[in-house]
TIPA-678143 format. One record per residue (C-alpha): residue number from 1; residue in one letter; chain; y, x, z. Coordinates in Angstrom, 2 decimals, padded with zeros to 5 digits. Each point is the difference from the previous one (the first is absolute). Layout:
% residues N
guti pos:NUM code:A unit:A c2:Y c1:X c3:Z
...
END
This chain:
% residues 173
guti pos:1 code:X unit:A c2:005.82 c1:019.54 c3:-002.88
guti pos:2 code:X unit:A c2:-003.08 c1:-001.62 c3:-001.87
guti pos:3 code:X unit:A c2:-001.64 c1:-000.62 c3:003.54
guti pos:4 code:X unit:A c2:001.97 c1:-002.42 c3:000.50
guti pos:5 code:X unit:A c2:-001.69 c1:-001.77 c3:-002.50
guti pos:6 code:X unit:A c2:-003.30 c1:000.11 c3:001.05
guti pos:7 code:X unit:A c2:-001.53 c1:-002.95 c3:002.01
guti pos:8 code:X unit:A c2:-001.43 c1:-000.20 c3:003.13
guti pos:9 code:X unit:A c2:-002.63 c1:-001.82 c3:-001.48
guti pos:10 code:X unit:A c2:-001.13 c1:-001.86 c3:-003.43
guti pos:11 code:X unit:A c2:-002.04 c1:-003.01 c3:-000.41
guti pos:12 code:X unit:A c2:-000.03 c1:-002.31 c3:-002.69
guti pos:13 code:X unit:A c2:001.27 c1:-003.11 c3:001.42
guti pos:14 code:X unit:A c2:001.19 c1:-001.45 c3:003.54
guti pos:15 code:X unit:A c2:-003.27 c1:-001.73 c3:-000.07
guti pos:16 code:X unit:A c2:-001.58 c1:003.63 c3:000.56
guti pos:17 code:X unit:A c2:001.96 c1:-000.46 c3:003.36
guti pos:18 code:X unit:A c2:-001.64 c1:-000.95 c3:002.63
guti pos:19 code:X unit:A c2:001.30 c1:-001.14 c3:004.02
guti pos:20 code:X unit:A c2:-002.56 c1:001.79 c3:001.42
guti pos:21 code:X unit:A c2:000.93 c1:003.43 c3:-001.76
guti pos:22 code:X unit:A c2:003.60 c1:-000.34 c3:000.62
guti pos:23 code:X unit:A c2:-000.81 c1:-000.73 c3:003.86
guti pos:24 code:X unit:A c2:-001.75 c1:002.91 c3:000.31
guti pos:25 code:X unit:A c2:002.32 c1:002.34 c3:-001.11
guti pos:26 code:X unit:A c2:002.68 c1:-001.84 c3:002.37
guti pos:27 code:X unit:A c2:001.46 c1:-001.86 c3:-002.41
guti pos:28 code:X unit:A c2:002.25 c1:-003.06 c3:001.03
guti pos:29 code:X unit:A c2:001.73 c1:-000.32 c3:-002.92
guti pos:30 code:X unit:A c2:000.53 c1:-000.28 c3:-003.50
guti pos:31 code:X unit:A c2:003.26 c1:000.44 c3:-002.53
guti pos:32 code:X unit:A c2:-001.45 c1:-001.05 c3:-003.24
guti pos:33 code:X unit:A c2:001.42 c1:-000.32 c3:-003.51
guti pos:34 code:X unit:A c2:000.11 c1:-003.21 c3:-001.69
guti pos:35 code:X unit:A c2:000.36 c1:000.00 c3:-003.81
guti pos:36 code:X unit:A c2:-003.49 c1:001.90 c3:-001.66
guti pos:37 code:X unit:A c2:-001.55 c1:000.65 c3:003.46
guti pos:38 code:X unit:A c2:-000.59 c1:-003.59 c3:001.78
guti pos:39 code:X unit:A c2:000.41 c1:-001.92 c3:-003.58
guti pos:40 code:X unit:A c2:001.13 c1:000.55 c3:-003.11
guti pos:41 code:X unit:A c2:003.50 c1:000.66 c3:-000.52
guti pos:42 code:X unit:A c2:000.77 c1:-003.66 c3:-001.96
guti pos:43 code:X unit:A c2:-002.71 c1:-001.78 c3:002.91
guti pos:44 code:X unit:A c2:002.17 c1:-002.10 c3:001.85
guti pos:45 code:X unit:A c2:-002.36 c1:-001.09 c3:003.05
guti pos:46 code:X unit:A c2:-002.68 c1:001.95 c3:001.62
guti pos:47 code:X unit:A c2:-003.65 c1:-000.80 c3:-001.26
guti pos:48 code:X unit:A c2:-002.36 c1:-001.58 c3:002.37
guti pos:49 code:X unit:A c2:-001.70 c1:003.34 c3:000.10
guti pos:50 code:X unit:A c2:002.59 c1:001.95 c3:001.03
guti pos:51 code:X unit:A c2:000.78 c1:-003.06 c3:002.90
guti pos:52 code:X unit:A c2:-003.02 c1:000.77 c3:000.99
guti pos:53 code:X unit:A c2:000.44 c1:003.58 c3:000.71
guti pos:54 code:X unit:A c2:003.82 c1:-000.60 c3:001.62
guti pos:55 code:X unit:A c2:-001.92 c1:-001.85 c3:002.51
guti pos:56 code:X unit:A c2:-002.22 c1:002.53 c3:000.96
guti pos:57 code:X unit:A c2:002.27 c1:002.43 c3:000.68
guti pos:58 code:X unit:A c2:001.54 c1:-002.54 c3:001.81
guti pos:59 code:X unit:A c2:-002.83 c1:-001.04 c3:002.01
guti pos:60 code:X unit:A c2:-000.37 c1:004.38 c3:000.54
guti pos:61 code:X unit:A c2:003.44 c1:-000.55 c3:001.32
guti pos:62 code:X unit:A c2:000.85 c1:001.85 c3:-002.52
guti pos:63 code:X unit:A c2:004.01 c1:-000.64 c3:-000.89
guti pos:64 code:X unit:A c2:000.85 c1:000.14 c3:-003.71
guti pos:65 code:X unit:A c2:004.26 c1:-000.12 c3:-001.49
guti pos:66 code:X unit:A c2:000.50 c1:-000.06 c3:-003.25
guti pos:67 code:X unit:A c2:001.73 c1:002.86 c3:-001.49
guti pos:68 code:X unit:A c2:001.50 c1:-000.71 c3:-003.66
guti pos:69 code:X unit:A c2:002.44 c1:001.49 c3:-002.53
guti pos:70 code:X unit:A c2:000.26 c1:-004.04 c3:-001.72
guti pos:71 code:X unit:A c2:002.71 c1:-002.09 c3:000.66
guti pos:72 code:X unit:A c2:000.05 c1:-002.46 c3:003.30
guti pos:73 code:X unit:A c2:-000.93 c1:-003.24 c3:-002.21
guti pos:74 code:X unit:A c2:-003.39 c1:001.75 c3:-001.07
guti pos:75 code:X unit:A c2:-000.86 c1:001.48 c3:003.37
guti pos:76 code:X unit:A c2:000.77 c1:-002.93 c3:002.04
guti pos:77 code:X unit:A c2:-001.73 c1:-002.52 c3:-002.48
guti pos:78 code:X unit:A c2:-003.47 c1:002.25 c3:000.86
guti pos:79 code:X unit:A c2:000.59 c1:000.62 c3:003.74
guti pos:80 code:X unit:A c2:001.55 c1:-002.84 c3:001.33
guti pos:81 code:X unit:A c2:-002.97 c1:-002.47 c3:-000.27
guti pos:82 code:X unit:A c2:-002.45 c1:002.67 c3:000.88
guti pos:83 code:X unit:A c2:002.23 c1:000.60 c3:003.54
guti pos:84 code:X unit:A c2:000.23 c1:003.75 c3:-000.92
guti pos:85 code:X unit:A c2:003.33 c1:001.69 c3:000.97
guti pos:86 code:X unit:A c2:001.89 c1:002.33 c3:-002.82
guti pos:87 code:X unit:A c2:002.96 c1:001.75 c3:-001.30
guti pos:88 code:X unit:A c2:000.87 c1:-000.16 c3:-003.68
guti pos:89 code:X unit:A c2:002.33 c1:002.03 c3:-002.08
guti pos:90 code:X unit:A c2:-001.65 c1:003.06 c3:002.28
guti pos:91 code:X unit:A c2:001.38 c1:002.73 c3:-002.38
guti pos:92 code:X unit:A c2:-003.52 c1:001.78 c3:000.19
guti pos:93 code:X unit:A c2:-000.39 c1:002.63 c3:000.02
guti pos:94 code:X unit:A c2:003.08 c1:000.83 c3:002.49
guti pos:95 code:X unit:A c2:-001.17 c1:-000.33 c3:004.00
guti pos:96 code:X unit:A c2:002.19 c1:-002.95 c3:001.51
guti pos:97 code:X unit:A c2:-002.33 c1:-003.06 c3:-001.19
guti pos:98 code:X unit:A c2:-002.97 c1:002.11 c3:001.47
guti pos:99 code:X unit:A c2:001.78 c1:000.54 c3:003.45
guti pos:100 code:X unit:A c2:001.04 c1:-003.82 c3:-000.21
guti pos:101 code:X unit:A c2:-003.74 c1:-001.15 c3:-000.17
guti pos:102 code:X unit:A c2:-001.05 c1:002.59 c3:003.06
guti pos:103 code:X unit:A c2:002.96 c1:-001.69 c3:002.01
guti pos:104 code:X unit:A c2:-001.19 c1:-003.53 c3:-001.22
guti pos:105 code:X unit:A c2:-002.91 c1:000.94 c3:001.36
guti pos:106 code:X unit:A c2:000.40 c1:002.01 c3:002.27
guti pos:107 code:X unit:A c2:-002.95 c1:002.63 c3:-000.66
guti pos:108 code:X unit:A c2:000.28 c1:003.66 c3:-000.03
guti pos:109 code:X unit:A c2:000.13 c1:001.75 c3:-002.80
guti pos:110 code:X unit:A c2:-003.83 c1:001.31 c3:000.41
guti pos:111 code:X unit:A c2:-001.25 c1:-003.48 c3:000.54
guti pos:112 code:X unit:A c2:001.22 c1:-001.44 c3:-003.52
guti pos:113 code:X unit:A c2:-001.65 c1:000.99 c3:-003.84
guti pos:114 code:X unit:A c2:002.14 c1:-001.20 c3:-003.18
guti pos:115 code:X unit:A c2:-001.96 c1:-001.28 c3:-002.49
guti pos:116 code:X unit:A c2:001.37 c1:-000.01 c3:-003.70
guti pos:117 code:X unit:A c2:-000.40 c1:000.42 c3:-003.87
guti pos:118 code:X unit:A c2:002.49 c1:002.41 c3:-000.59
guti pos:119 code:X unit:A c2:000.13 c1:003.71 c3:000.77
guti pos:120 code:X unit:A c2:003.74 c1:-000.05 c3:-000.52
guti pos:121 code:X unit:A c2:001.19 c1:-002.49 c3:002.31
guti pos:122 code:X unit:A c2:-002.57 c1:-000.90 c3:002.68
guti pos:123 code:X unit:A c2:-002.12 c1:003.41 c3:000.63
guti pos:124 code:X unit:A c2:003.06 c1:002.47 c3:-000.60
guti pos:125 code:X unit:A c2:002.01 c1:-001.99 c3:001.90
guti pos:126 code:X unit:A c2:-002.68 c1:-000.91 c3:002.94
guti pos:127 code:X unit:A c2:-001.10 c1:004.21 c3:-000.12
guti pos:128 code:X unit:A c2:003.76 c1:000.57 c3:000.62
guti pos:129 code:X unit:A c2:-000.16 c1:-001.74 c3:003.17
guti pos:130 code:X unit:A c2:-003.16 c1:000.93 c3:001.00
guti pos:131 code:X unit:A c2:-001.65 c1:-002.75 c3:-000.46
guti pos:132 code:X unit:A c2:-003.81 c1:-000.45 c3:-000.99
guti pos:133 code:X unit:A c2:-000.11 c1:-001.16 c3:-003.40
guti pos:134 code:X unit:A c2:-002.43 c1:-001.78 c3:-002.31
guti pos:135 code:X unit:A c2:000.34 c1:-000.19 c3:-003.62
guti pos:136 code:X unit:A c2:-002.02 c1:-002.82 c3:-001.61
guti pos:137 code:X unit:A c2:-000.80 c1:-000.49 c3:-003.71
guti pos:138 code:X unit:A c2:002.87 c1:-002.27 c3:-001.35
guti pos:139 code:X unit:A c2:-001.40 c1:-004.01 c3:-000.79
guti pos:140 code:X unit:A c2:001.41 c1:-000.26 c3:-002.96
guti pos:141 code:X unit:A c2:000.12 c1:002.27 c3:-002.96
guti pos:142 code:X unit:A c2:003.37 c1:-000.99 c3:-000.76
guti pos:143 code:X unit:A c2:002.95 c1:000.51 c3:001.39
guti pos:144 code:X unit:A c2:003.91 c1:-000.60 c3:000.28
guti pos:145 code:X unit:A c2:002.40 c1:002.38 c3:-002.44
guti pos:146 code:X unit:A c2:000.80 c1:002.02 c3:003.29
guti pos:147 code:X unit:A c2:-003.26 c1:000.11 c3:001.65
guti pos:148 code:X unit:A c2:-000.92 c1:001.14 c3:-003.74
guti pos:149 code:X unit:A c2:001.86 c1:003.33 c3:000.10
guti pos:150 code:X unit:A c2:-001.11 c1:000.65 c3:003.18
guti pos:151 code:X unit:A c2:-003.53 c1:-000.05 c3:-001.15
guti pos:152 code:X unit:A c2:000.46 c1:001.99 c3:-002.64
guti pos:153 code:X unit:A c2:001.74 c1:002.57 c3:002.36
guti pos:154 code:X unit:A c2:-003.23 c1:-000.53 c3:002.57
guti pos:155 code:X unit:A c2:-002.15 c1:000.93 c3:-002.86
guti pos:156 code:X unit:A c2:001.41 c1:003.57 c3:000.21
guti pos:157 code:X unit:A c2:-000.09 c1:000.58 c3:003.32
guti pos:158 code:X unit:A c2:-003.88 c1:-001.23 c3:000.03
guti pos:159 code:X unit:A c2:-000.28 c1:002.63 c3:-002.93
guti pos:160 code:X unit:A c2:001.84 c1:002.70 c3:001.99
guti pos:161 code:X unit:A c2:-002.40 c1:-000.83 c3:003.35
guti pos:162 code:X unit:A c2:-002.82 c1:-000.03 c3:-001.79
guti pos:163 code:X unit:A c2:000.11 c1:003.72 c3:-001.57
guti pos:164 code:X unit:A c2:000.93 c1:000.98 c3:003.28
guti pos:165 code:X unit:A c2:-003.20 c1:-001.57 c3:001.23
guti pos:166 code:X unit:A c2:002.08 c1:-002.12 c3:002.60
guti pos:167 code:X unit:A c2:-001.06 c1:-003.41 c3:-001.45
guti pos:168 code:X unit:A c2:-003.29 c1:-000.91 c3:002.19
guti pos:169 code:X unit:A c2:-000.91 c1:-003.75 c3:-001.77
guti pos:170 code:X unit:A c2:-000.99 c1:-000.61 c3:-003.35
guti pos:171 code:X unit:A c2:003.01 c1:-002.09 c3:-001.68
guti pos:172 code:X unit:A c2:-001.55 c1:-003.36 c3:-002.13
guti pos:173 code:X unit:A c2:000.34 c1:-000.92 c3:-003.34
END
């Protein structure tokens, strides 16, 4: 059961995500997270930065759809202007928004990774498909009063992992 909390991967930040690495592991596309993995939570635009770094994996042709648990206001507000598709409301971790964003764009199951903040919602439910996941460090160090219990339930199963030896990254401060 606790496998299916372990990531693929760990790396502190999308930034530690390069084109070139995700092309050679046949990568063509991307279902990422949006509150505490792209920007923080109460962010409501993407930095220049991480503009930057949609349009290399762009220019990789790398696709990328937005994946988020917020409400269609928020998620639409970020994506729209950045011409990203995405499904809101995605009742991660449960599989449907997941499928939806292979059929959007329409990629195999090995040729996506999920990247996310959350062990709960976007690793569990990427593992349970499958899927190659990447947890990143969250951006902020605060978070909303649901997102906040789920951390505190993540804490445990880091805890649990890491006495079993299963937890191969050294969590930050």
């Amino acid at each position: 059961m606790y496998s299916n909390f372990i990531p693929s991967e760990f790396v502190r930040s999308v930034f530690h995500i390069s084109p070139e690495l995700l092309k050679d592991k046949g990568i063509k596309a991307i279902i990422t997270d949006l509150d505490n993995t792209l920007v923080e939570w109460d962010r409501p635009d993407a930095t220049p930065k991480l503009i930057e770094w949609f349009a290399s994996i762009k220019a990789a042709g790398i696709q990328v759809t937005i994946v988020s648990n917020n409400n269609e206001l928020r998620v639409k507000s970020f994506a729209d202007p950045l011409g990203i598709p995405f499904i809101f409301k995605a009742r991660k971790p449960l599989g449907k928004a997941f499928l939806q964003a292979l059929s959007i764009m329409s990629v195999k199951r090995e040729e996506v990774v999920v990247i996310g903040d959350q062990l709960l919602t976007d690793v569990f439910g990427g593992n349970r498909l499958k899927l190659h996941t990447i947890l990143v460090i969250p951006v902020a160090k605060s978070d909303g009063v649901v997102t906040k219990f789920n951390r505190m339930v993540e804490r445990r199963i880091f805890s649990y992992l890491d006495k079993k030896g299963q937890v191969t990254w050294e969590e930050e401060a």
